[in-house]
C-alpha positions, -999 to +999 in steps of 0.1 A: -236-482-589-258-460-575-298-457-587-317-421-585-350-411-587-368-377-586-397-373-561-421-341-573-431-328-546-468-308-537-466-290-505-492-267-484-495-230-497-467-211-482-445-244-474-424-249-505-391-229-494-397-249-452-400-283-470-372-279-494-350-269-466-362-300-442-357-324-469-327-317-481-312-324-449-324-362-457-295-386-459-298-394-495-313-365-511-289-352-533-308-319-543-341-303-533-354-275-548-381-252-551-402-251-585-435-232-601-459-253-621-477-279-601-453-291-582-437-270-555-403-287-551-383-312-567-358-335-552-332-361-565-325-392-541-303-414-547-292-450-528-278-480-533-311-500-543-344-486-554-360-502-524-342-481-504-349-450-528-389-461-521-378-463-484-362-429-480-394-417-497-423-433-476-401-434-442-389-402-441-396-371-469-435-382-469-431-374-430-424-341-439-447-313-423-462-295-450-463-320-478-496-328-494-486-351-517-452-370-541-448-385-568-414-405-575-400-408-608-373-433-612-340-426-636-340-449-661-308-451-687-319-466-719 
């Protein structure tokens, strides 16, 4: 079983479309897309463990050039 989360993503004006590209070329990221509203794009990781969820987020999308700032929302089924 697989766990997901959603990272909401805040990027540099004029960055959305170049950081939605780089990221979803992340091993792990299933989607990444670009959004209005406060957030600029909004991807979906998913991995076996959420420690490695949290690692794909710190190690490699938060090493993106052009993002300001995330904000990962873990799937939770109730």
């Amino acid at each position: 079983m697989t766990v997901s989360a959603y990272v909401l993503i805040q990027t540099e004006v004029g960055k959305a479309a170049d950081v939605a590209s780089s990221v979803a070329k992340i091993t792990g990221v299933a989607t990444a897309e670009d959004v209005t509203g406060p957030y600029d794009v909004i991807v979906r990781v998913e991995a076996a463990t959420m420690d490695d969820v949290a690692k794909t987020v710190v190690s490699q999308i938060q090493m993106v050039d052009g993002i300001t700032r995330t904000l990962t929302c873990p799937v939770v089924h109730l």
